[in-house]
LUMMILO-93461 format. One record per residue (C-alpha): residue in three letters; x, y, z. Coordinates in pm, 1 decimal. Example, Ala and Ser with C-alpha at 12.3 -4.5 7.8 and 13.67 -1.06 7.14 Angstrom:
BEGIN
Ala/1230.0/-450.0/780.0
Ser/1367.0/-106.0/714.0
! end
This chain:
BEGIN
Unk/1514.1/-1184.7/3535.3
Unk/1145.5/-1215.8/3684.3
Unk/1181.3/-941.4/3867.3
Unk/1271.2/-728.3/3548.7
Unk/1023.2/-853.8/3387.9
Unk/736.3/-808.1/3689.7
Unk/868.7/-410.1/3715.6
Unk/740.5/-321.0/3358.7
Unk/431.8/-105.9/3351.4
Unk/171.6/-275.2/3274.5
Unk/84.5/-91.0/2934.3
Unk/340.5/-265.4/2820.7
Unk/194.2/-610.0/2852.4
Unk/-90.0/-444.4/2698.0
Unk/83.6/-335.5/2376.7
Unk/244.0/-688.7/2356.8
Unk/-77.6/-853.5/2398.3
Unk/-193.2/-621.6/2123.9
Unk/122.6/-681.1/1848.3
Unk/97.1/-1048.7/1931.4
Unk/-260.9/-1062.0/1817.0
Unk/-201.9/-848.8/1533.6
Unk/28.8/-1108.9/1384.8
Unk/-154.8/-1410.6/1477.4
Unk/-352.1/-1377.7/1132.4
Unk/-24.5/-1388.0/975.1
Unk/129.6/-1630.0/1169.4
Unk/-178.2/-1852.1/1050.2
Unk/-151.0/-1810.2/689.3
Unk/202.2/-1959.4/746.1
Unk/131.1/-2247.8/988.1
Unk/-131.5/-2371.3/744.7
Unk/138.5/-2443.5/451.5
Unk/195.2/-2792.7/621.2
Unk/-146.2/-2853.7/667.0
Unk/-338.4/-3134.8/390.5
Unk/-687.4/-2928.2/387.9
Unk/-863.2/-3117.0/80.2
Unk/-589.5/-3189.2/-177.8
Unk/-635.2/-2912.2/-408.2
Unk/-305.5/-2767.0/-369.8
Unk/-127.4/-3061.8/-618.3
Unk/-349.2/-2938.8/-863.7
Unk/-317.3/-2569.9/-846.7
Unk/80.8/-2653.6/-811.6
Unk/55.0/-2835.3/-1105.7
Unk/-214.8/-2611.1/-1326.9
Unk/-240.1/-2236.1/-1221.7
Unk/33.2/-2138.8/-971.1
Unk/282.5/-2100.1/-1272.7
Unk/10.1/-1851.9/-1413.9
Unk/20.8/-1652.1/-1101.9
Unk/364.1/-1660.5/-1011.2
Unk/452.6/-1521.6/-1383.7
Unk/172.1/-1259.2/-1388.6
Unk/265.0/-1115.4/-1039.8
Unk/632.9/-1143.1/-1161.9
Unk/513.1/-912.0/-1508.9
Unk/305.4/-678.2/-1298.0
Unk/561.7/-580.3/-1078.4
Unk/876.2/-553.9/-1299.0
Unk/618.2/-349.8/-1532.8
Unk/485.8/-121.4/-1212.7
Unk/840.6/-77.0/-1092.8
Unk/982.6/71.3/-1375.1
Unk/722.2/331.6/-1450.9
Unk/664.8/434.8/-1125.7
Unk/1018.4/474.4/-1045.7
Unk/1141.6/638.7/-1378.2
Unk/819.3/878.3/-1343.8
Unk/799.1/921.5/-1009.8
Unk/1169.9/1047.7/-959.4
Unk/1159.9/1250.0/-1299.2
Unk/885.9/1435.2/-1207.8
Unk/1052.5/1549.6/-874.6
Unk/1313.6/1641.1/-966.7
Unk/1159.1/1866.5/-1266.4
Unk/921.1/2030.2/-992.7
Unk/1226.3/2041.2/-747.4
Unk/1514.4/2191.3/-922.7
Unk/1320.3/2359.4/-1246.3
Unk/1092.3/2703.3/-1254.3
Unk/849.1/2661.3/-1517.1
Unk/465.4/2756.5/-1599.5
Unk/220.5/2581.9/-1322.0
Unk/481.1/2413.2/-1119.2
Unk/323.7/2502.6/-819.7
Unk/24.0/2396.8/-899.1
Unk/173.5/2068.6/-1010.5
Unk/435.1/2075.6/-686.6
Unk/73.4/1939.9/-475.3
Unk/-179.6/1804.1/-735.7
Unk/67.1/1556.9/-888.1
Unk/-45.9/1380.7/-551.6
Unk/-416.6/1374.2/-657.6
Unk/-391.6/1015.5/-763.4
Unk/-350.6/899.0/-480.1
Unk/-748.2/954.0/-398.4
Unk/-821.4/693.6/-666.6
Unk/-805.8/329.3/-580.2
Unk/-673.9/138.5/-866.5
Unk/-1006.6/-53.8/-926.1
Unk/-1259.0/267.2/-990.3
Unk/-966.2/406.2/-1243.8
Unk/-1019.1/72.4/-1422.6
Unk/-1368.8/94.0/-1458.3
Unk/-1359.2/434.9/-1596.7
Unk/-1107.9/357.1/-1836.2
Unk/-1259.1/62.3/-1928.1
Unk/-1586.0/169.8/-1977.8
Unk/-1428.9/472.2/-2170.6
Unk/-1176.0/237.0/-2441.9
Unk/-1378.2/-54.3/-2477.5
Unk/-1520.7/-173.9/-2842.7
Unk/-1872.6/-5.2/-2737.4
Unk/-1733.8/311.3/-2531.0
Unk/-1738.5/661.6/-2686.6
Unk/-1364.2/666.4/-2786.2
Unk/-1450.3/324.6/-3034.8
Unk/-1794.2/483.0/-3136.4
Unk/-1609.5/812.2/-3226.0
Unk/-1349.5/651.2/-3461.1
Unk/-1612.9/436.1/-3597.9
Unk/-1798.1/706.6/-3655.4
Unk/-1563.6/939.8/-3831.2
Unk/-1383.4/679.4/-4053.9
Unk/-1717.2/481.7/-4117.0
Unk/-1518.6/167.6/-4036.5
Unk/-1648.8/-137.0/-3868.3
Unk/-1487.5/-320.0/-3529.0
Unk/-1293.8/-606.4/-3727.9
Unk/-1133.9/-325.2/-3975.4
Unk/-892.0/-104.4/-3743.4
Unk/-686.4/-222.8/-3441.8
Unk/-745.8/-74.2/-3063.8
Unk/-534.5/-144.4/-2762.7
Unk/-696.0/-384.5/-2536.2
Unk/-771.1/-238.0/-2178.5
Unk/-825.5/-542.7/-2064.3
Unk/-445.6/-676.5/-2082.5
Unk/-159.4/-716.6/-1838.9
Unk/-25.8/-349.2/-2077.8
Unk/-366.4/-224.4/-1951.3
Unk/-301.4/-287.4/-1597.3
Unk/28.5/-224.1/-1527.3
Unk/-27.8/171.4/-1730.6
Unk/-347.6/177.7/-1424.9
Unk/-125.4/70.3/-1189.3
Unk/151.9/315.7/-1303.1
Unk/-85.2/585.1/-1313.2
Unk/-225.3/539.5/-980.7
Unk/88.9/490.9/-770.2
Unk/322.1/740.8/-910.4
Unk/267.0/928.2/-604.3
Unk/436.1/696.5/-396.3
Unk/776.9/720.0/-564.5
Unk/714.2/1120.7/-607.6
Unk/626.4/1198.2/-282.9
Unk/954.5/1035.5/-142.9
Unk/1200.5/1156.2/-375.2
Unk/1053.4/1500.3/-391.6
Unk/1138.3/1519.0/12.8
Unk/1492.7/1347.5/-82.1
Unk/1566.7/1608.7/-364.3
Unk/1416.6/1899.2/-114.9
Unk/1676.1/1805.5/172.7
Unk/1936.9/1820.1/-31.5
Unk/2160.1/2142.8/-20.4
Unk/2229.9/2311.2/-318.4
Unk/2578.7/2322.4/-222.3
Unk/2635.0/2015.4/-326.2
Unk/2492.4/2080.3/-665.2
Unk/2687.1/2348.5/-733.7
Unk/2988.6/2171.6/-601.3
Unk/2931.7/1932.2/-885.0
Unk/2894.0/2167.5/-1147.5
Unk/3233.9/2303.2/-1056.1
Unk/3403.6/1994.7/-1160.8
Unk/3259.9/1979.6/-1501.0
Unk/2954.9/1823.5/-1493.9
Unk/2664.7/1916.7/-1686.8
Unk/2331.6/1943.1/-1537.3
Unk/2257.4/1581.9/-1623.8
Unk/2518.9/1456.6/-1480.9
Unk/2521.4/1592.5/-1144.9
Unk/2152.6/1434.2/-1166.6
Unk/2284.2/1117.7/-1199.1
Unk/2625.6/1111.8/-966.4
Unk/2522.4/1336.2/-675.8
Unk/2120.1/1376.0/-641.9
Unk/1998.4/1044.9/-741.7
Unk/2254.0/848.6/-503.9
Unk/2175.6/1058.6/-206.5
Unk/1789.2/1009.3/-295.9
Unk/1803.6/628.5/-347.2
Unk/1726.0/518.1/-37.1
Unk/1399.2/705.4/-84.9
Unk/1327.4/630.7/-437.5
Unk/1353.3/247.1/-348.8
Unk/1096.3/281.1/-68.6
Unk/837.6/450.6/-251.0
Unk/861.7/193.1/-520.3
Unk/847.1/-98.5/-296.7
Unk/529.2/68.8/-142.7
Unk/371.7/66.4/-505.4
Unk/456.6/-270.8/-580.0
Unk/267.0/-370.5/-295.8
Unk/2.7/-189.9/-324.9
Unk/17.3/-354.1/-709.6
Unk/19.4/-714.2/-477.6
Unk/-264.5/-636.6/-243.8
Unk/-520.7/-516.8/-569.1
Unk/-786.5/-778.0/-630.8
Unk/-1059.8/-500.8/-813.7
Unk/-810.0/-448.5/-1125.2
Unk/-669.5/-788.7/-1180.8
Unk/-1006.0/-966.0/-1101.0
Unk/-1153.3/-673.3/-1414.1
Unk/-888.7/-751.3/-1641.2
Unk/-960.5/-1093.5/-1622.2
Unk/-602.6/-1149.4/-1492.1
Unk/-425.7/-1473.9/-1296.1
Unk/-240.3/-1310.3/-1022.9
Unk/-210.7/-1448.5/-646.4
Unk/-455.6/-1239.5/-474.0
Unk/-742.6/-1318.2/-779.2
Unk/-657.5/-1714.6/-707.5
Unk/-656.9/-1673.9/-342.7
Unk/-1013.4/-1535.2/-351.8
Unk/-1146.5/-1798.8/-641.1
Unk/-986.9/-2086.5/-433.9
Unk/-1172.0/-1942.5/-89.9
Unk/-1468.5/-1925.8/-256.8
Unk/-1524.5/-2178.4/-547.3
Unk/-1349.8/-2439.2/-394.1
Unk/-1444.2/-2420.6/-31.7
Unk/-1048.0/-2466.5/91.2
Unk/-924.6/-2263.5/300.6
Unk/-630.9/-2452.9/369.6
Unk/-534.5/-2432.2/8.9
Unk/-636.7/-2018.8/-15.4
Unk/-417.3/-2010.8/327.5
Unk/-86.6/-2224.8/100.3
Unk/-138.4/-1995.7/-203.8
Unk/-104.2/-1642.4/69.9
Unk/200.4/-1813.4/203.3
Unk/361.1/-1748.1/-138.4
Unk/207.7/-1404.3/-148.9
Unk/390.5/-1381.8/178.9
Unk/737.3/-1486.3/80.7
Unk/704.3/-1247.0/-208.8
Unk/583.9/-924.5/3.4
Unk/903.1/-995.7/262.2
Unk/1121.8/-1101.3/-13.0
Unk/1078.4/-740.0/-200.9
Unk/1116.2/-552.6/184.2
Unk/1442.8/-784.9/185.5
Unk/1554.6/-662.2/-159.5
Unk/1468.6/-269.2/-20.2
Unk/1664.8/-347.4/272.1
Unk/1943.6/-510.5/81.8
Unk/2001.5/-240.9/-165.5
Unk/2090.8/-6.0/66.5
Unk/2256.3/-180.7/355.7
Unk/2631.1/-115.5/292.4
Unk/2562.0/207.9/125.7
Unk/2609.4/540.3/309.1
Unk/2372.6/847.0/224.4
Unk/2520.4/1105.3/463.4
Unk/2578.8/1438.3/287.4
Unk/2943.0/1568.5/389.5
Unk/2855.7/1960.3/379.9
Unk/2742.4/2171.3/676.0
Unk/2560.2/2457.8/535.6
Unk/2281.5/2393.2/361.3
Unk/2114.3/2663.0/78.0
Unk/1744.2/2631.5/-35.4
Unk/1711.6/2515.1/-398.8
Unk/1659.1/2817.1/-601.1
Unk/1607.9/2608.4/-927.9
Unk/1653.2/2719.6/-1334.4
Unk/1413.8/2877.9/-1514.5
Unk/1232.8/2679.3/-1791.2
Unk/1076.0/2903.4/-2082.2
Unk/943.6/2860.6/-2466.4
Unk/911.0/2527.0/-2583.2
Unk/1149.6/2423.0/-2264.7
Unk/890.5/2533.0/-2044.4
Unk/562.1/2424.2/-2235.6
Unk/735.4/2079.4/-2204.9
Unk/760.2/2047.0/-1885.7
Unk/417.3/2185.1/-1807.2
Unk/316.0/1892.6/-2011.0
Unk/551.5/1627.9/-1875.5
Unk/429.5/1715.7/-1525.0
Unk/17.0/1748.6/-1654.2
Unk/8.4/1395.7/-1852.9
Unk/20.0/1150.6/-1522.7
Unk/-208.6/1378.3/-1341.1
Unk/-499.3/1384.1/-1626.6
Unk/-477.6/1005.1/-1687.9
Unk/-381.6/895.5/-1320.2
Unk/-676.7/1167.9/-1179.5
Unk/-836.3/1461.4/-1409.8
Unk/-968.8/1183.5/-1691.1
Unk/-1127.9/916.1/-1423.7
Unk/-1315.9/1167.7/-1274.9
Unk/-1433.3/1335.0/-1515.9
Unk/-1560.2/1008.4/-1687.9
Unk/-1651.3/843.3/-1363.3
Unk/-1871.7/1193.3/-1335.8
Unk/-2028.5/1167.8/-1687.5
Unk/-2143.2/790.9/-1611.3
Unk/-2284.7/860.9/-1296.0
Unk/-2541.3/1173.8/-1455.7
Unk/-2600.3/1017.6/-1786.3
Unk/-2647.6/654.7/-1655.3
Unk/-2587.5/609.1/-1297.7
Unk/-2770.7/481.7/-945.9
Unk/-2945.5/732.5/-759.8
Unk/-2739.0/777.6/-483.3
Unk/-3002.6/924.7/-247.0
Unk/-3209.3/553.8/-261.1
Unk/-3284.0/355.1/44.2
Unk/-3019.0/113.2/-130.1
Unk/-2700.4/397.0/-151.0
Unk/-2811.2/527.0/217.8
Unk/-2758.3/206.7/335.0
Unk/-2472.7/103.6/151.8
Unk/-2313.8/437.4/259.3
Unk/-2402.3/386.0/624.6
Unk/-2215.7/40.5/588.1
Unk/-1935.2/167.2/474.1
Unk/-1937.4/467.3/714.4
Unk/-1983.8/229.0/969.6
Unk/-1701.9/76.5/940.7
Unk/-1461.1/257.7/813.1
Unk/-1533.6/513.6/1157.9
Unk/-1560.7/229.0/1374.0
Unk/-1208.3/75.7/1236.5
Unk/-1062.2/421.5/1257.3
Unk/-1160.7/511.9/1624.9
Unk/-979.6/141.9/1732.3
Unk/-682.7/191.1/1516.6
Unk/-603.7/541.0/1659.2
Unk/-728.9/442.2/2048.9
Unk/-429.9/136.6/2001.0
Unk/-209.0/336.5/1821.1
Unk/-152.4/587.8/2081.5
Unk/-159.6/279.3/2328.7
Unk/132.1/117.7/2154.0
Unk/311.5/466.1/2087.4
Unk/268.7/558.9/2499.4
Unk/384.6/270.1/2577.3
Unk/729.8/294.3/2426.7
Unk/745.3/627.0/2547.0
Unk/696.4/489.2/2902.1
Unk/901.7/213.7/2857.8
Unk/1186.2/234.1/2557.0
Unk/1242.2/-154.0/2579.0
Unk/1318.2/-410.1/2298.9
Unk/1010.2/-558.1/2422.9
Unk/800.1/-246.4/2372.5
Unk/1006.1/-130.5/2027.7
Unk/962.2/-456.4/1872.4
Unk/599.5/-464.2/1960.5
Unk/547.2/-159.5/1748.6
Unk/717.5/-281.8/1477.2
Unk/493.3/-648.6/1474.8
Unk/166.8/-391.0/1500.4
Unk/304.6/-190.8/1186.7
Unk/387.3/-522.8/994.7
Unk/35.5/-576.0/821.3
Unk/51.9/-296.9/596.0
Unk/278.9/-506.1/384.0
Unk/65.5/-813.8/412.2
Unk/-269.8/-738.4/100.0
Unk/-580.1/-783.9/233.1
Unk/-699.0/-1095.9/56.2
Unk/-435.7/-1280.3/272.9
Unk/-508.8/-1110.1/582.6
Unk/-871.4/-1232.6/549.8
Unk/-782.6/-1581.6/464.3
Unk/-573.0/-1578.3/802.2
Unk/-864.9/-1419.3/1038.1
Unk/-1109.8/-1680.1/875.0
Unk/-951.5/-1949.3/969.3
Unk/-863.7/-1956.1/1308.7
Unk/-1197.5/-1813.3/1409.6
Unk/-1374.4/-2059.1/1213.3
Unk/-1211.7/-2329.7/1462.0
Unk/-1274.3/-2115.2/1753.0
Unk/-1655.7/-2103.5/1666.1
Unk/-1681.4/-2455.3/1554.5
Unk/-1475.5/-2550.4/1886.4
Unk/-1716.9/-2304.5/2116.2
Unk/-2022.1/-2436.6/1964.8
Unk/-1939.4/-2781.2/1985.6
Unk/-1881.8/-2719.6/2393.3
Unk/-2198.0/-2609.9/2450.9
Unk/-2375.2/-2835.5/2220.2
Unk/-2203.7/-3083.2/2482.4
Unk/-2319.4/-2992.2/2802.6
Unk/-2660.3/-2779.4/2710.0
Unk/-2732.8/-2910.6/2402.0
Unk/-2774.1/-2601.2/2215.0
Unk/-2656.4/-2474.3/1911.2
Unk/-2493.4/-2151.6/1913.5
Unk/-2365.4/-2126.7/1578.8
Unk/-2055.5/-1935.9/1441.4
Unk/-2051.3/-1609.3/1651.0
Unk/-1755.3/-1433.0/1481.7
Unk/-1733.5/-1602.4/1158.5
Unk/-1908.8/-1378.5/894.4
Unk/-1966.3/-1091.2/1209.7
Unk/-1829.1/-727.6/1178.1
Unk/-1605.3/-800.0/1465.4
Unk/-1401.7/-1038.6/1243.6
Unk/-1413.2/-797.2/939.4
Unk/-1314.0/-445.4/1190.6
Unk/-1019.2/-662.8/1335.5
Unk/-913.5/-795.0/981.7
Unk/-901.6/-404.4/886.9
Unk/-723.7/-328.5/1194.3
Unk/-442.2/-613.5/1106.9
Unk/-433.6/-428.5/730.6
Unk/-434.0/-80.3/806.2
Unk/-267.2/-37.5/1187.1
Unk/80.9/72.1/1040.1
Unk/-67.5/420.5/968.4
Unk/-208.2/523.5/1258.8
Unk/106.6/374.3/1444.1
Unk/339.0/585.7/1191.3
Unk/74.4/928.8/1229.4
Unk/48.3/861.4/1592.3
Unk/424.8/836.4/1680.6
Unk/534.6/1131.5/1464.5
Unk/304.4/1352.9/1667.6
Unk/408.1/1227.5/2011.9
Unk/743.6/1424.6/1872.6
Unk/541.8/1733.4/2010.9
Unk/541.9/1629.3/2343.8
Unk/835.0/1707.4/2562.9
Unk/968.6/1517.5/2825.0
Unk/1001.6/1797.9/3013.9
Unk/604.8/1842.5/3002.5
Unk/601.7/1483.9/3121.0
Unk/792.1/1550.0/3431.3
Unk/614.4/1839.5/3525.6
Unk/306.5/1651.0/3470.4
Unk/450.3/1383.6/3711.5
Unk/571.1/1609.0/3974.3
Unk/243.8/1760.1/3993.4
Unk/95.2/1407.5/4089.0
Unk/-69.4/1303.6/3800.0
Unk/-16.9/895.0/3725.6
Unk/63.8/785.8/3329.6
Unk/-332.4/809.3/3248.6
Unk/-391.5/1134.4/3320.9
Unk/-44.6/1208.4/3190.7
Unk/-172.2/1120.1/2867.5
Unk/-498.2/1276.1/2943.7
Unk/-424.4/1645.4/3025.7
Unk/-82.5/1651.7/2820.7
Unk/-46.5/1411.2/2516.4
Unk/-396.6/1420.8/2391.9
Unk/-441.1/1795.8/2415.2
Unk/-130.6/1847.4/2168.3
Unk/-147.1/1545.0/1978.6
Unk/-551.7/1585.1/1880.1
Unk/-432.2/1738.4/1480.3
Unk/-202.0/1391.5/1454.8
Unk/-439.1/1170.7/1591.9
Unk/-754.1/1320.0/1370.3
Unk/-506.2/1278.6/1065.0
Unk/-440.7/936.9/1147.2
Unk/-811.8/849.9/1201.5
Unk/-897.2/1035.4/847.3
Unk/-633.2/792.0/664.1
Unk/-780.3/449.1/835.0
Unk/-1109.3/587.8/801.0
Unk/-1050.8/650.7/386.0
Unk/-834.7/339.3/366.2
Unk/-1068.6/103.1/469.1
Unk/-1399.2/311.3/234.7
Unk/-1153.5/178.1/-11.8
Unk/-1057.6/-238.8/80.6
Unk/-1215.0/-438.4/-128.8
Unk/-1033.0/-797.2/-138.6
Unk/-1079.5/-811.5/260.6
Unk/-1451.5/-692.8/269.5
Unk/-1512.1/-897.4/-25.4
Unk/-1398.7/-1256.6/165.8
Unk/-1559.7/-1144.3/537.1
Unk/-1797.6/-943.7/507.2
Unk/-2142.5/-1076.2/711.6
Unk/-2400.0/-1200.0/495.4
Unk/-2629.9/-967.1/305.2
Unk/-2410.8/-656.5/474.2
Unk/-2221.6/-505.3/146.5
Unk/-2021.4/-188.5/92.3
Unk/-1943.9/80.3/-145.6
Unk/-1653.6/-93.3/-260.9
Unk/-1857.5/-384.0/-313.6
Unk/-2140.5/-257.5/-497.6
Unk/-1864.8/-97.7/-718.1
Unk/-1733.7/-486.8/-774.4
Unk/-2071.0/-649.6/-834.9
Unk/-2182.7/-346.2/-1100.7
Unk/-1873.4/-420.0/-1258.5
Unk/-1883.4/-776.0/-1286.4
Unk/-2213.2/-774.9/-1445.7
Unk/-2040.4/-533.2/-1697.8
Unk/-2302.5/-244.1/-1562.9
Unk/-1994.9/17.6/-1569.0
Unk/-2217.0/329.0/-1574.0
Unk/-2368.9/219.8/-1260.8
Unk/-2064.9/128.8/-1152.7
Unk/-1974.6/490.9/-1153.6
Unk/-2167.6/602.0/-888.9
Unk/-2051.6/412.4/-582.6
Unk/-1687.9/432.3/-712.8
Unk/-1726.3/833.3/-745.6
Unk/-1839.7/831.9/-388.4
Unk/-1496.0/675.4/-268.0
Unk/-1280.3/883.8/-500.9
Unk/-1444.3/1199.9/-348.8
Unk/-1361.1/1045.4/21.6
Unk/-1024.2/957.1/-103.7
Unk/-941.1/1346.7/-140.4
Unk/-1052.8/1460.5/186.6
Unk/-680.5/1319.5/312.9
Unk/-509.2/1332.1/-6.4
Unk/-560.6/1737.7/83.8
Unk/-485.1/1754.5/403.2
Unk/-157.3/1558.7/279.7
Unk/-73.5/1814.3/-11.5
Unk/-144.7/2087.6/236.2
Unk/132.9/1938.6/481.6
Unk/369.3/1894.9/180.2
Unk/329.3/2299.4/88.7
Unk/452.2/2376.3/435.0
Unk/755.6/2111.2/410.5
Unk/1042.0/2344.1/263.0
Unk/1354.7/2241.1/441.3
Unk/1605.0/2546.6/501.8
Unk/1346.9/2835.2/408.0
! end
């Protein structure tokens, strides 16, 4: 068994020494539910946790619904229907995506509320005053969860567009044969064979929904991730923050449980051989206009609308963003959003070469700890980092205080190190996913040769992998790199003192209810959001199965 274990290259030890501190954050948040930290946690039992637990509950039954019935009805109306603009609408129903959930709130809000130009207009017009007509309230659970919709539609569309796409038409047609209307075959042959696909893409939104602090913390809402943060910093207990992510925890791997679950006996194999693109019916009149609208309604209110008011703010009303304060901000965010990219990618292709060295348990189920913090929302992932470097610094200073009676301080409490690897723990899964879909490319075959030729596993990688791999590695790098522009509950709990963001200056304006100056920081991160969100819908044009 040693010997085994001593004949294992040593990139592997690597990537395990990697994984294993990649879930240490996690592994902390759960360790501190049996510790006493101040006594807090009685009373938030007792008072709030209710609150949370039921709001969290709301959100995500809410989210879940409309992103799924949305989500799968618009692909299959781009998939198997020919009508005005679907092409168009085939890669901009995507667009969304660009927009964290957070800036689309502050448009809206600033847009519907009692003194925004929609209110002023009616008031205007009818000559009424506030207390005489009723308005729905943005600022409402109803509010959030039609954001949250809006925003991660996407997700669900993406998936089920590729499910519908794979699917031959054969089986279709098959369906059709035995009496079934159009409808039907939707619901007994396509929709089956997509579900596996349709539940993923809704358990990614209703994680995302999880990990948002901007939205909920707006909306004046009690979820887990708004009480995590107020507990951090109002209370000073970390312990308690660390008890209340626990739960956050259970519910994150409870809903990857249910998405494991739900498909587990099922079988999604499709029994034909042959395999005919979609050619898809033709939609005109008032069939046609229809759809056109159907498929235009999410993308104006999830993208087209919070620009363009996001826009109007930030000309009529907004920060200069050429200041000595925006240049700065920018750099920060810059900073480390290409600093956290470069890492993520430089480990990802570590983690991916090493199971391509050595296809292990060891090395498979080190990839699959590394890609486990996607599902974790940032808020907890801080709380997690914090805590055991806190006790490292405290511990280290305390040392040398000892035996050269000098105070050192914290030296990676509060520091960008601690922030970069808390963004690393988030946001590793997709660079690990990019990465390993592009070391497809690579043949073993070109490995050998390389080999035979003399060339050790480094410059193996060197000369071969990173040559062919550069497009998937870039792409991976430009999704970390826009991801982390975008983090807000993780920045907002580590970030060093006086050393803010984008995303936080965004927060702050917002807060203070300054929404038009809000607008200018937030339309800075939408317009990095669709640098990938591009290169995405550009990959998706090219993805036509059995053309």
């Amino acid at each position: 068994m040693l010997g085994r274990f001593q004949r294992r290259p040593p990139i592997v030890w690597v990537s395990v020494a990697v994984a294993s501190l990649i879930i240490a954050p996690i592994l902390s948040v759960l360790w501190n539910i049996f510790q006493p930290g101040k006594g807090n946690w009685p009373h938030l039992a007792s008072t709030v946790l209710p609150d949370y637990i039921l709001s969290s509950l709301t959100l995500m039954v809410g989210v879940g619904i409309g992103v799924g019935v949305l989500g799968t009805g618009l692909a299959w109306l781009v998939v198997m229907f020919r009508f005005p603009g679907r092409r168009f609408f085939e890669w901009a129903l995507i667009l969304p995506l660009a927009a964290p959930a957070y800036v689309v709130a502050y448009a809206y809000t600033d847009f519907l509320q009692g003194s925004g130009p929609v209110q002023t207009l009616i008031r205007d017009l009818t000559g009424w005053s506030f207390q005489d007509y009723w308005f729905p309230n943005i600022r409402s659970m109803g509010g959030a969860i039609a954001i949250f919709t809006a925003v991660l539609i996407p997700y669900v569309y993406l998936l089920a567009r590729k499910a519908f796409l794979e699917q031959s038409v054969c089986l279709l047609q098959a369906s059709r044969t035995l009496g079934r209307s159009p409808w039907r075959s939707f619901i007994d042959v396509a929709l089956p064979l997509a579900r596996p696909a349709i539940v993923a893409g809704i358990a990614l939104a209703l994680m995302e929904t999880l990990a948002d602090f901007g939205t909920v913390a707006h909306f004046g809402l009690h979820t887990f991730t708004t009480g995590i943060y107020r507990t951090w910093a109002s209370m000073g207990d970390p312990v308690a923050a660390a008890q209340l992510s626990s739960i956050l925890v259970v519910f994150v791997f409870v809903l990857l449980l249910m998405e494991q679950q739900s498909r587990r006996q099922a079988r999604y194999h499709q029994t034909t051989g042959r395999y005919r693109e979609i050619q898809g019916t033709k939609l005109e009149g008032a069939w046609g206009a229809a759809a056109t609208a159907f498929c235009a309604v999410p993308l104006v209110v999830g993208f087209v609308a919070p620009f363009l008011v996001l826009l109007w703010m930030a000309l009529t009303d907004g920060h200069n963003l050429f200041s000595a304060r925006y240049l700065t901000l920018t750099m920060n965010s810059v900073t480390l959003a290409g600093a956290t990219a470069l890492v993520a990618v430089l480990l990802a292709f570590l983690l991916s070469y090493a199971e391509r060295v050595d296809k292990s348990r060891l090395t498979v189920a080190s990839n699959k700890v590394a890609g486990i913090g996607y599902a974790i929302p940032g808020s907890i992932i801080a709380v997690g980092v914090l805590i055991p470097v806190a006790y490292f610094d405290n511990q280290l200073n305390a040392l040398v205080r000892a035996h050269f009676d000098v105070n050192i301080g914290l030296l990676l409490t509060g520091s960008l190190v601690a922030l970069i690897f808390a963004y690393l723990v988030r946001f590793m899964a997709i660079a690990l996913n990019t990465v390993q879909s592009s070391f497809v490319k690579v043949s073993p075959n070109m490995e050998d040769a390389a080999r035979t030729l003399g060339h050790g596993a480094i410059s193996t990688a060197r000369r071969v992998h990173v040559p062919i791999m550069t497009g998937g590695m870039l792409t991976a790098g430009l999704i970390v790199f826009v991801d982390v522009m975008k983090e807000l509950p993780a920045t907002l709990i580590m970030r060093p003192f006086n050393f803010d963001t984008l995303a936080i200056q965004a927060y702050n304006l917002a807060s203070d209810e300054r929404l038009s100056q809000a607008a200018t920081p937030s339309l800075v991160i939408l317009a990095c959001g669709l640098i990938p969100i591009v290169v995405l819908s550009r990959a998706i044009m090219r993805s036509r199965p059995g053309s």
